[in-house]
Steps between C-alpha positions, in 0.01 A plus 500: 500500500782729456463637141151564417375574081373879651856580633427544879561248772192620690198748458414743872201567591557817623565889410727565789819705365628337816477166385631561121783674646574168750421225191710757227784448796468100478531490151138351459346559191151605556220673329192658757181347456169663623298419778236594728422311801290611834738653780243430784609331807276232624325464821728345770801525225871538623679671331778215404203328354386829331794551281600165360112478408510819334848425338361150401158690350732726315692272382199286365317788356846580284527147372133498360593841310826428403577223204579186737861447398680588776440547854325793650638690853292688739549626783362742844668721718337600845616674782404425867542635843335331813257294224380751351500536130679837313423549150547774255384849630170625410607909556767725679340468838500104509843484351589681808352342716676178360880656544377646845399126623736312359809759634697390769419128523526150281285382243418207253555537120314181368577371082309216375653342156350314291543341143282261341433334180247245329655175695646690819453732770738603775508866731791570750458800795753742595532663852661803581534688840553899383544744795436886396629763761248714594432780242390899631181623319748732256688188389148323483385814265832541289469110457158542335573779323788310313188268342685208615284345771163568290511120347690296725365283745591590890496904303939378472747401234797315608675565141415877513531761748332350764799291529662792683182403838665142485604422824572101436370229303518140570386270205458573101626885407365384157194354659424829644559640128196216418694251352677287706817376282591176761112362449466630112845366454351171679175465231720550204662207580269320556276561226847424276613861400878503449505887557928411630531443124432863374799625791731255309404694226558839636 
């Protein structure tokens, strides 16, 4: 399964620059496919569970757009602090709120993987403690106003600016990113991609 009549090793079912960026840096060849899936948690869900469903769901949804000759990669990110789940920010004043909480103490960064084709299915999670100091309202504000926190889940980026609130990180830096390179790394082999060949080439 490592050459493929379409040129890519794999197809991602996802539009996260994040997680081009991360693949481009494997040397996986990829095309995005679309897909739409439902981002509600269920009832009683934790939020392990949560994200490899949703990566697994994405995953799916991009293999029944895509043309079925190679696999298909989705994958979640969520953060979490005391069980409680942190998405993307809705506005300023929740994004705020977001830095303001999670400021000063630890918190989970949670990746489910996932890659599937038509005979096989298999999802990996990631788990990353992140500490952020604690931020003052005018580094809270300048934050915003840099349009970085406006689409990131936990209202942070790791790879951007807000790398400068990092206190410590134990667990997946890429993970954090949303694409954890260990587990991806993991599926690829075991869904027969040879990406090691295309750094011979190099």
């Amino acid at each position: 399964m490592d050459s493929h009549s379409n040129g890519v090793d794999i197809y991602l079912a996802s539009e996260s620059p994040r997680r081009r960026e991360l693949l481009e840096q494997l040397g996986v060849r990829f095309r995005n496919v679309e897909q739409s899936v439902d981002e509600t948690m269920e009832p009683g869900e934790s939020p392990e569970v949560f994200v490899i469903r949703l990566a697994l769901e994405k995953a799916r949804a991009g293999l029944a757009a895509s043309p079925r000759d190679a696999p298909v990669l989705g994958a979640d990110t969520m953060v979490v602090l005391d069980d409680e789940a942190f998405g993307k920010p809705r506005d300023q004043a929740e994004a705020m709120q977001m830095l303001e909480r999670l400021g000063g103490q630890s918190h989970r960064v949670l990746t489910g993987v996932a890659m599937v084709d038509s005979y096989e299915e298999a999802t990996r999670l990631s788990v990353t403690h992140v500490t952020l100091r604690a931020l003052s309202e005018d580094e809270r504000e300048a934050y915003w106003a840099s349009g970085e926190p406006a689409d990131k889940a936990g209202a942070y980026a790791i790879q951007g600016r807000g790398a400068v609130f990092v206190e410590h990180l134990d667990g997946s830096y890429s993970g954090v990113m949303g694409l954890p390179l260990f587990e991806t790394g993991e599926l690829l082999g075991e869904f027969g991609i040879d990406f090691l060949s295309g750094w011979r080439r190099a």
